[in-house]
Biopython code that builds the backbone (N, CA, C, O; Angstrom):
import numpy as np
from Bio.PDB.StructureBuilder import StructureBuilder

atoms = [
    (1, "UNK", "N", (20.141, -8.540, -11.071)),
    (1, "UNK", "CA", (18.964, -8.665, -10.231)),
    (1, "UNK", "C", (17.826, -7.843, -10.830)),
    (1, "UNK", "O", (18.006, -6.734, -11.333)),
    (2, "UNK", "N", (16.656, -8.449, -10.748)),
    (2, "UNK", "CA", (15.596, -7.308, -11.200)),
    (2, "UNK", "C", (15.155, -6.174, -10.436)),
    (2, "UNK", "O", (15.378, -5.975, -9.242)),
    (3, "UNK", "N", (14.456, -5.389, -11.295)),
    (3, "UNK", "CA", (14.133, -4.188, -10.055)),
    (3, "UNK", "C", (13.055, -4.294, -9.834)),
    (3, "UNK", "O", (12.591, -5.006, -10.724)),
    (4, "UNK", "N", (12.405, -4.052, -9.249)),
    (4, "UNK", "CA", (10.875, -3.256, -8.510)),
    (4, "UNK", "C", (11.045, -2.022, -8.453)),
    (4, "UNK", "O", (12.020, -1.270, -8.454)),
    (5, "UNK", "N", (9.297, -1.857, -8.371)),
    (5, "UNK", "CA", (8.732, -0.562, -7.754)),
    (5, "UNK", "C", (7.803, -0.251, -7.131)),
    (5, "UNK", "O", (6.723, -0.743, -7.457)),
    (6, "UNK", "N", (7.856, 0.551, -6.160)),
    (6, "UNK", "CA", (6.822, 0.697, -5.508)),
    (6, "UNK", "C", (6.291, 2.278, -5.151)),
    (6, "UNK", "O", (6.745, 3.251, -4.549)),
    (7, "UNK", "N", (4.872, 1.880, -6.001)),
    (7, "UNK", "CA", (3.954, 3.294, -6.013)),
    (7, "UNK", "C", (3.259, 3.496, -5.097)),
    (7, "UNK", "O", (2.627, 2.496, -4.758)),
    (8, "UNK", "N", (2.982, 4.861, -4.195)),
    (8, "UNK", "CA", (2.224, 4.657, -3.286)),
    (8, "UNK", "C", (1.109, 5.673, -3.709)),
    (8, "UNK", "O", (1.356, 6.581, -4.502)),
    (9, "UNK", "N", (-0.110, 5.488, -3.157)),
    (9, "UNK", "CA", (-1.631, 5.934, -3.548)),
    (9, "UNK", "C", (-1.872, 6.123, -1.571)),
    (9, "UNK", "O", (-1.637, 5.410, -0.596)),
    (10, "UNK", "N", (-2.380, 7.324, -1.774)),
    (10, "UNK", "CA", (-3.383, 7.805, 0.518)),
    (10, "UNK", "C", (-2.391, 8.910, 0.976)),
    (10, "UNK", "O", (-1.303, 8.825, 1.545)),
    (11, "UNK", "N", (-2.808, 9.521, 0.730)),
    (11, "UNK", "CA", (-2.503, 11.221, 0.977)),
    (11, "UNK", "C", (-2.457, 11.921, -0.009)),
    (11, "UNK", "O", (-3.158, 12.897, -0.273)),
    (12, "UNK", "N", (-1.147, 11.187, -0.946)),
    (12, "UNK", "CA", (-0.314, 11.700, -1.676)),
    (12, "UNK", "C", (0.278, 10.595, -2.655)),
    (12, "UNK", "O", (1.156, 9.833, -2.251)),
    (13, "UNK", "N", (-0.243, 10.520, -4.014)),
    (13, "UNK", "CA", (0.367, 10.049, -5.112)),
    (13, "UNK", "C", (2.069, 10.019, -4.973)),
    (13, "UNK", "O", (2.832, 10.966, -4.782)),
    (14, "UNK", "N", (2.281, 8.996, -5.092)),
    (14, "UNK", "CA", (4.090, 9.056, -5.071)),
    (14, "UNK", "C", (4.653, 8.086, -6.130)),
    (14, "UNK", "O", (4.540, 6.868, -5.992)),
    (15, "UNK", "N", (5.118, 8.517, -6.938)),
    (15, "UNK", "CA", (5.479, 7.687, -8.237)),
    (15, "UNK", "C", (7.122, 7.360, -7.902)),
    (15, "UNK", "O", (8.005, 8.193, -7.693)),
    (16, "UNK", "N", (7.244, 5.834, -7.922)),
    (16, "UNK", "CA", (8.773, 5.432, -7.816)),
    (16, "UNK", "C", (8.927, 5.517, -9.307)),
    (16, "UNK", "O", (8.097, 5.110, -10.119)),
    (17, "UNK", "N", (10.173, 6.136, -9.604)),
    (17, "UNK", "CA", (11.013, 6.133, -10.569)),
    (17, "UNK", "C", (12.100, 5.434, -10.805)),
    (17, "UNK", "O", (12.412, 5.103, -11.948)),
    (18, "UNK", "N", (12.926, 5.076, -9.562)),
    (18, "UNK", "CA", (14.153, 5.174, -9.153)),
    (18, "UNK", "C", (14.079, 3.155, -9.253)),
    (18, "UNK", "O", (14.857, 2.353, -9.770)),
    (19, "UNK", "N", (12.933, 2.990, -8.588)),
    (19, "UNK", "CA", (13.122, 1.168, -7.930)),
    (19, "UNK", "C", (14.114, 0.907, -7.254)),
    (19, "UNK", "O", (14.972, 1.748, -6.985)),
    (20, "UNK", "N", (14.152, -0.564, -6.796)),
    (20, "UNK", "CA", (15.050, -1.390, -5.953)),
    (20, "UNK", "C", (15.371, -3.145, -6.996)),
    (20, "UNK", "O", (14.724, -4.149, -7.292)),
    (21, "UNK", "N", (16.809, -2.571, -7.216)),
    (21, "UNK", "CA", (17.230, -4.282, -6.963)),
    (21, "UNK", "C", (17.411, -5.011, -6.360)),
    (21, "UNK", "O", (18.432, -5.137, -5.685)),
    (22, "UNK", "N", (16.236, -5.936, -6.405)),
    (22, "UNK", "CA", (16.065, -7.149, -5.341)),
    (22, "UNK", "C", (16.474, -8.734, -6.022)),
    (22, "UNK", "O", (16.620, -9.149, -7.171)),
    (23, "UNK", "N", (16.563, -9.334, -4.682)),
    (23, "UNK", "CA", (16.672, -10.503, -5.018)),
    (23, "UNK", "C", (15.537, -11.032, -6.324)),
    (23, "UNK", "O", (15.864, -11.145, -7.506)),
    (24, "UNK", "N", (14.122, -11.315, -5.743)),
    (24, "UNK", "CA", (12.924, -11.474, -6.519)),
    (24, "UNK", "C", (11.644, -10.861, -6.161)),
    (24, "UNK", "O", (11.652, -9.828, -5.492)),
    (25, "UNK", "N", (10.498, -11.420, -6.556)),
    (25, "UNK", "CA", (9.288, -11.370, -6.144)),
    (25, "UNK", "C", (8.861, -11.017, -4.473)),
    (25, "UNK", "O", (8.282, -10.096, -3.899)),
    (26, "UNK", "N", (9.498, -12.297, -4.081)),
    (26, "UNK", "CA", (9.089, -12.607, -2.297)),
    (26, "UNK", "C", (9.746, -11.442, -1.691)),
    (26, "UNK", "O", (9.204, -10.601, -0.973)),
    (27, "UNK", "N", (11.422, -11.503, -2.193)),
    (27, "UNK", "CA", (11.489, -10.234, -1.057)),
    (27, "UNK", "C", (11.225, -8.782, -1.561)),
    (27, "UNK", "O", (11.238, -7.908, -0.694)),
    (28, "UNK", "N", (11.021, -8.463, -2.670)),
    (28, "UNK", "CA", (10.095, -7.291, -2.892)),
    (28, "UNK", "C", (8.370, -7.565, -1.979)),
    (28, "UNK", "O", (8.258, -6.499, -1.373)),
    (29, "UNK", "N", (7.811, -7.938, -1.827)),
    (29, "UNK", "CA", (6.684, -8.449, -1.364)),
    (29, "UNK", "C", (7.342, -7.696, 0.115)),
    (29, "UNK", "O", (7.117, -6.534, 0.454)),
    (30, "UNK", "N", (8.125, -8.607, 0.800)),
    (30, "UNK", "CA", (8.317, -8.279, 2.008)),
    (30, "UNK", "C", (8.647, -6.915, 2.061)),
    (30, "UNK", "O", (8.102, -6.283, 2.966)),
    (31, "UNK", "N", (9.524, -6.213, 1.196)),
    (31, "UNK", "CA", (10.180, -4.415, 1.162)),
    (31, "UNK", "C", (8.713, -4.033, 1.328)),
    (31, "UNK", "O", (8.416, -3.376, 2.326)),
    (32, "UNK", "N", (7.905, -4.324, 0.588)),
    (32, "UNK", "CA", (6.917, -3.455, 0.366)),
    (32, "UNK", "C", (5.725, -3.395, 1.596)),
    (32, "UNK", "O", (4.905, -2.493, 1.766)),
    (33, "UNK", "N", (5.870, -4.474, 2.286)),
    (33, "UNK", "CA", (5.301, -4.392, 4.035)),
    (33, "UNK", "C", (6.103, -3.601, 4.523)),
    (33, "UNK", "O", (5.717, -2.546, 5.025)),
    (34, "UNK", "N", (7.595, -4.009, 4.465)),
    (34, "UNK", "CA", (8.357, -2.885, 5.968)),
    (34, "UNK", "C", (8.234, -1.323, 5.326)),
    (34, "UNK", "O", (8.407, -0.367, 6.082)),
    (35, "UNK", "N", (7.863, -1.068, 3.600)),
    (35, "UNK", "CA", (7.629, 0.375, 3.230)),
    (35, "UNK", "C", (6.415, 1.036, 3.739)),
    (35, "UNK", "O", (6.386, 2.267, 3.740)),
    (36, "UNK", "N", (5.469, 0.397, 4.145)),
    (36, "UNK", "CA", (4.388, 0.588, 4.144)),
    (36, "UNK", "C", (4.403, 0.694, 5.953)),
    (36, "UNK", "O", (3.605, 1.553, 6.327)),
    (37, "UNK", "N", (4.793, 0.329, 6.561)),
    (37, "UNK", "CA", (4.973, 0.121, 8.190)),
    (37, "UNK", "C", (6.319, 1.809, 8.563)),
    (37, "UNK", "O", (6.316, 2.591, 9.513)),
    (38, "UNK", "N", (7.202, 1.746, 7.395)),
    (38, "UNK", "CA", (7.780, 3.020, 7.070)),
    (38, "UNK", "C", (7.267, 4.372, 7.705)),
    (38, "UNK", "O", (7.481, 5.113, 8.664)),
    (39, "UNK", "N", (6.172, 4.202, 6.193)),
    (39, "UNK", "CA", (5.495, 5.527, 6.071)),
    (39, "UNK", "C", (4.985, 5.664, 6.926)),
    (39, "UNK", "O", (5.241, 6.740, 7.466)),
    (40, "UNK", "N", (4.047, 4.846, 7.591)),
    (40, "UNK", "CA", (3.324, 4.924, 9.006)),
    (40, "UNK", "C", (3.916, 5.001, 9.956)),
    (40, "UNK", "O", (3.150, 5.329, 10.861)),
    (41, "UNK", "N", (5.075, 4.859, 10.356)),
    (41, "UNK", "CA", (5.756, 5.547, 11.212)),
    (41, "UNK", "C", (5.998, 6.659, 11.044)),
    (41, "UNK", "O", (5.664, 7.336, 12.017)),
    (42, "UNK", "N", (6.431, 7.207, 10.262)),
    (42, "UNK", "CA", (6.902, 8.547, 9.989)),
    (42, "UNK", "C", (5.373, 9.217, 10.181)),
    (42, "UNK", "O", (4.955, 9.866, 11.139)),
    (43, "UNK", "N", (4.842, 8.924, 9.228)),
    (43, "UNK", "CA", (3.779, 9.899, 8.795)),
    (43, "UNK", "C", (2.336, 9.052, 9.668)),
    (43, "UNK", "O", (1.782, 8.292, 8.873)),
    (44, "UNK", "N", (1.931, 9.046, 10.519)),
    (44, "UNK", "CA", (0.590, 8.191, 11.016)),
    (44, "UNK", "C", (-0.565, 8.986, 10.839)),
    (44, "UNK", "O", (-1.679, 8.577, 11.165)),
    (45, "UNK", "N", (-0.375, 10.027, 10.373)),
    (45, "UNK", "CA", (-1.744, 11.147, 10.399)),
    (45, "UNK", "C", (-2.233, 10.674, 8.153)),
    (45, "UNK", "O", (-3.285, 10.999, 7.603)),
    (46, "UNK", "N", (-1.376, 10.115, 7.663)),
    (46, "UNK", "CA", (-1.757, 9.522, 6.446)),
    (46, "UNK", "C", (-3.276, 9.100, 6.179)),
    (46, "UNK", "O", (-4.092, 9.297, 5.279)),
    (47, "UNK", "N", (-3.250, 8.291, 7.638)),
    (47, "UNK", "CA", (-4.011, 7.586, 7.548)),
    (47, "UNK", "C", (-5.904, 8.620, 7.797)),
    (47, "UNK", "O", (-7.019, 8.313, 7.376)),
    (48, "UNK", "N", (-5.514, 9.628, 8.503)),
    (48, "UNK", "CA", (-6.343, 10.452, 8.925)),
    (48, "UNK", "C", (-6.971, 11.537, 7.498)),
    (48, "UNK", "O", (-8.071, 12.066, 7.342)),
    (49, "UNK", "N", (-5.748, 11.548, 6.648)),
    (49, "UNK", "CA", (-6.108, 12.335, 5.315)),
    (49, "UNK", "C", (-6.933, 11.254, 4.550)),
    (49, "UNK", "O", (-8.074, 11.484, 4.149)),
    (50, "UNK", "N", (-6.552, 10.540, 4.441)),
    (50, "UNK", "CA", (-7.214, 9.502, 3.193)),
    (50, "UNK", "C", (-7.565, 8.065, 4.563)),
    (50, "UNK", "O", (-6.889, 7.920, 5.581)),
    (51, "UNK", "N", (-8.713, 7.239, 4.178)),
    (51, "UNK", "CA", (-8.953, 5.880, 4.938)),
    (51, "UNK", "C", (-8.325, 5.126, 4.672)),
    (51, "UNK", "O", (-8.658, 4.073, 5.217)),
    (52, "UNK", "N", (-7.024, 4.993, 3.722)),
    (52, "UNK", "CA", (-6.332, 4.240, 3.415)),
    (52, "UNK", "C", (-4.845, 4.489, 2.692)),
    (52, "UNK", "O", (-4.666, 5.577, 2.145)),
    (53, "UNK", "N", (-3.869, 3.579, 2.685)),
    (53, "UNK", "CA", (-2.791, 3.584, 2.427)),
    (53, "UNK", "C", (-2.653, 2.474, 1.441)),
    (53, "UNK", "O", (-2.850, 1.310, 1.790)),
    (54, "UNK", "N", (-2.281, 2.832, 0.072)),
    (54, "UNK", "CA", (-1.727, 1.073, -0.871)),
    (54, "UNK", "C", (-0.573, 1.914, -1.482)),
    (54, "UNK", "O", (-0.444, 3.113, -1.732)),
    (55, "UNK", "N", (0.166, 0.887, -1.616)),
    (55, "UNK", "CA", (1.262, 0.450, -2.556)),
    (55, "UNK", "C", (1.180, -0.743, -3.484)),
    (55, "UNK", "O", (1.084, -1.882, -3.026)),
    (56, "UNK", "N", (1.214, -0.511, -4.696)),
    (56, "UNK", "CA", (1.114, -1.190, -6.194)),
    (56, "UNK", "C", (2.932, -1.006, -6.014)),
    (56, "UNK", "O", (3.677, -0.030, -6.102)),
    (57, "UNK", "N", (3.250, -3.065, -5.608)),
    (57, "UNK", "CA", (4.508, -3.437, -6.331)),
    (57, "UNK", "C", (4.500, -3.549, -7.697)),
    (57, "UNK", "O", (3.449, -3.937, -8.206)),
    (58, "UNK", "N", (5.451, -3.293, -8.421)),
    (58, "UNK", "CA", (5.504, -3.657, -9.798)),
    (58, "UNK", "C", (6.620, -3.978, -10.157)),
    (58, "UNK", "O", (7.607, -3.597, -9.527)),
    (59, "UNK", "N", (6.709, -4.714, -11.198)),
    (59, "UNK", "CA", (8.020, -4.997, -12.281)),
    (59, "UNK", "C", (8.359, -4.096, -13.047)),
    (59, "UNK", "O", (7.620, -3.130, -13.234)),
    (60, "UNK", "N", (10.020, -4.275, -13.890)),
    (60, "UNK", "CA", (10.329, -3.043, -14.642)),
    (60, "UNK", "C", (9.277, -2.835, -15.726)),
    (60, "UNK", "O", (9.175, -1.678, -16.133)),
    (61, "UNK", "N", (8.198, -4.079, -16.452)),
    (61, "UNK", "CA", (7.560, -3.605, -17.102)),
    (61, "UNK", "C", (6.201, -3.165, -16.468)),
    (61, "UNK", "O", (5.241, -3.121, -17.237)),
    (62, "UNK", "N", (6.031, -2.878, -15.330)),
    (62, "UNK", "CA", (5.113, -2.244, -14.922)),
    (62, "UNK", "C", (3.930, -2.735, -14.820)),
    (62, "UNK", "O", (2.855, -2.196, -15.085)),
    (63, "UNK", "N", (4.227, -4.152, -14.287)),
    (63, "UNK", "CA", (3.065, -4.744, -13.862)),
    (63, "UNK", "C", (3.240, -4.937, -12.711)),
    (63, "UNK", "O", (4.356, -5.039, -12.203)),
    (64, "UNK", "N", (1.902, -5.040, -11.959)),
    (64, "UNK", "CA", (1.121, -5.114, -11.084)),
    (64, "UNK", "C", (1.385, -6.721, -10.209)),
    (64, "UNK", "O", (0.667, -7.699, -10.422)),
    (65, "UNK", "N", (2.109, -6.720, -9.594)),
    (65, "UNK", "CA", (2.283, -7.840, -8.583)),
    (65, "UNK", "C", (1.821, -8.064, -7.886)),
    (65, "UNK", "O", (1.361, -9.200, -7.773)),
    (66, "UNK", "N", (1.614, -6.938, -6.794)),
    (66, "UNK", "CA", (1.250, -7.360, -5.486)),
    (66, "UNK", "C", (0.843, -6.230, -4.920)),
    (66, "UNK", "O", (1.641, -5.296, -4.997)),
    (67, "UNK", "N", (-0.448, -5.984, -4.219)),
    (67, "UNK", "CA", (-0.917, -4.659, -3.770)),
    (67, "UNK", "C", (-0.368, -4.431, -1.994)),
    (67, "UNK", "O", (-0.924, -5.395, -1.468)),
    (68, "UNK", "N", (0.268, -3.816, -1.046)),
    (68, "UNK", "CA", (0.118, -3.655, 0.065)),
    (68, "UNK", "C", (-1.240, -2.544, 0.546)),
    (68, "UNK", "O", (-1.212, -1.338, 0.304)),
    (69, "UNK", "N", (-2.260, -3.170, 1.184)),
    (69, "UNK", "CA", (-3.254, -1.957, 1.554)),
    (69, "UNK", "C", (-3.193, -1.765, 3.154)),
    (69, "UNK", "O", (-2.813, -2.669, 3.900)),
    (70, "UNK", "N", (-3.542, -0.689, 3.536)),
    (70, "UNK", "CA", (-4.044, -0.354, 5.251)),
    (70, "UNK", "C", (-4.514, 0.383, 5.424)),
    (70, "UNK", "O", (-4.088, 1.526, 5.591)),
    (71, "UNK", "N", (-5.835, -0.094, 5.456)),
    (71, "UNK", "CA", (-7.012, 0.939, 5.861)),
    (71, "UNK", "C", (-7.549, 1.141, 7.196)),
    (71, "UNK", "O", (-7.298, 0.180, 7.924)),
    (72, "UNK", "N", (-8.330, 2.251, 7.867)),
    (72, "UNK", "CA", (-8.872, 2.224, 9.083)),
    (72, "UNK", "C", (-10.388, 2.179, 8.691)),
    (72, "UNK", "O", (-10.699, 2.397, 7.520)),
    (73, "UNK", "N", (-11.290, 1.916, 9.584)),
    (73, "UNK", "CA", (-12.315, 1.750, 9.746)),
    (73, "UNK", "C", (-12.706, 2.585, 11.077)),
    (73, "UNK", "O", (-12.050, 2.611, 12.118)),
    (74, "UNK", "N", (-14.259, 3.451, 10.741)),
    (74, "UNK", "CA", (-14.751, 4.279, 11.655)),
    (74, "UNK", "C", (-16.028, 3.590, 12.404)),
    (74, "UNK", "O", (-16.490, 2.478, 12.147)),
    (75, "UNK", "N", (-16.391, 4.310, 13.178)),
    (75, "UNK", "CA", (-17.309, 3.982, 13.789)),
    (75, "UNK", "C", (-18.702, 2.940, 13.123)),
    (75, "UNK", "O", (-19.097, 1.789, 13.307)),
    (76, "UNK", "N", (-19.107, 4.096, 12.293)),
    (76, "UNK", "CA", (-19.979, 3.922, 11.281)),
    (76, "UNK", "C", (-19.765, 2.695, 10.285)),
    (76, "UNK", "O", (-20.743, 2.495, 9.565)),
    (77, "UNK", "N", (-18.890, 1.994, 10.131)),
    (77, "UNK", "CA", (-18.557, 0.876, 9.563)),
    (77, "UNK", "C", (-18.295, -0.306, 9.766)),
    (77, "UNK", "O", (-17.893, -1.227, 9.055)),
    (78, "UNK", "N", (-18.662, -0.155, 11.207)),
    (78, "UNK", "CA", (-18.103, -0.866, 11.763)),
    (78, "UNK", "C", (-19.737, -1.521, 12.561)),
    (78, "UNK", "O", (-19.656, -2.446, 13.369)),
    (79, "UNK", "N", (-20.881, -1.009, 12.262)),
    (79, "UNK", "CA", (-22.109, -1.526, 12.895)),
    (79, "UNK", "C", (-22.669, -2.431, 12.216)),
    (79, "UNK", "O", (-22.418, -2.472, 11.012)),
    (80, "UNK", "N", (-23.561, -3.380, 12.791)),
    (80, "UNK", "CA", (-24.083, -4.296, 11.866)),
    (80, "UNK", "C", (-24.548, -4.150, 10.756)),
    (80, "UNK", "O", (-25.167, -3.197, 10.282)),
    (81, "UNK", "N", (-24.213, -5.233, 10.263)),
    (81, "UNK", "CA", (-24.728, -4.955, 8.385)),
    (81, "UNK", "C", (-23.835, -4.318, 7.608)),
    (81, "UNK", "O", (-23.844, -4.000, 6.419)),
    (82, "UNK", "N", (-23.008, -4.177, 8.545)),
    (82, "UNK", "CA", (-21.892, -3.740, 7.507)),
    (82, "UNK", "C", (-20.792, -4.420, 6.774)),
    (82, "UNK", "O", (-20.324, -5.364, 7.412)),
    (83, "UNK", "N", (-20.370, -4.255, 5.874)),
    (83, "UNK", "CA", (-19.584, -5.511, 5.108)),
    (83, "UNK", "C", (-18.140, -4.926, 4.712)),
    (83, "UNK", "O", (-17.688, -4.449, 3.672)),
    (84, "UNK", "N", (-17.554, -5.196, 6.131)),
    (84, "UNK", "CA", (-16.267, -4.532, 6.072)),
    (84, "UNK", "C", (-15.076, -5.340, 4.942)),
    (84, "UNK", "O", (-14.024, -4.740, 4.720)),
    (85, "UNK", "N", (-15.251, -6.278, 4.482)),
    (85, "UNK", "CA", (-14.756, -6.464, 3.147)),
    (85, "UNK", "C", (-14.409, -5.948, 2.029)),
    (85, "UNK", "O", (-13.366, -5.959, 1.376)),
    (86, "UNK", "N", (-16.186, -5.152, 1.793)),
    (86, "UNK", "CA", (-16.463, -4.393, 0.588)),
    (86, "UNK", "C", (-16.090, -3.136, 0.975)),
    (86, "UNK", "O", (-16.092, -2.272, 0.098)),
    (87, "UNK", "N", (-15.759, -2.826, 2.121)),
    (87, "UNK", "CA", (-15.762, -1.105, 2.416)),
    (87, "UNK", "C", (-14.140, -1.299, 2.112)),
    (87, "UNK", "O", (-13.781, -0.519, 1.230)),
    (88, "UNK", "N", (-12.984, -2.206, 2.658)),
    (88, "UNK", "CA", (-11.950, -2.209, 2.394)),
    (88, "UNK", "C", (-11.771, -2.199, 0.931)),
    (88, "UNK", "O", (-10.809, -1.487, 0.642)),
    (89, "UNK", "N", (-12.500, -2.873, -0.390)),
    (89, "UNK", "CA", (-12.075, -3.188, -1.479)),
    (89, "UNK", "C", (-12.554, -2.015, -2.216)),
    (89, "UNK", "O", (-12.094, -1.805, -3.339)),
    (90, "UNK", "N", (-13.646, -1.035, -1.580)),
    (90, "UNK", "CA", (-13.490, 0.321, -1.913)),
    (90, "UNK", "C", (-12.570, 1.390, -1.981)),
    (90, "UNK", "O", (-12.480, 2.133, -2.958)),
    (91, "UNK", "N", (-11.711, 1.501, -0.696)),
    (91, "UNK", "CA", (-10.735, 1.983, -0.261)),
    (91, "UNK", "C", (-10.083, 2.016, -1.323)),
    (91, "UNK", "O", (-8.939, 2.471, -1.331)),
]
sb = StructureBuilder()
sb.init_structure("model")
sb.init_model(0)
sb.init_chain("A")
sb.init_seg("    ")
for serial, (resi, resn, name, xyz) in enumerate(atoms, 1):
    if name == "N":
        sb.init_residue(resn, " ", resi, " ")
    sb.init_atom(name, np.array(xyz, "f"), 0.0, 1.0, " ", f" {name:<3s}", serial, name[0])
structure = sb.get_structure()
């Protein structure tokens, strides 16, 4: 089976070393939602250090599959004219 990995970036840099053998693609995709729903359980103040939370899935050669992001949005970003798209793709 191949492995994955999943790096996480919003608080705290966390480098997987270790990975998961998964079936494929899709259900790495899915690990990497319930990892991300994880951390936010455990940890919900994450979100309060940094505006955002991603995880970069990757392959053993270390590419870039599939991003999980979750960001919050404040007040201020949330008023007209604002282009909460671009504020997420900042994040």
């Amino acid at each position: 089976m191949p492995k994955f990995f999943f790096q996480v970036a919003g608080g705290a840099h966390v480098l997987d070393v270790e990975g998961r053998e998964l079936a494929d693609a899709a259900v790495a995709r899915i690990q990497g939602i319930k990892f991300a729903g994880e951390i936010l359980k455990d940890m919900p103040t994450v979100l309060y250090e940094t505006a955002s939370l991603k995880i970069d899935v990757t392959d053993e050669a270390g590419q870039v599959l599939f991003k999980v992001l979750v960001t919050t949005l404040g007040d201020s970003e949330l008023q007209p004219g604002c282009d909460i798209q671009e504020r997420a793709r900042v994040a």
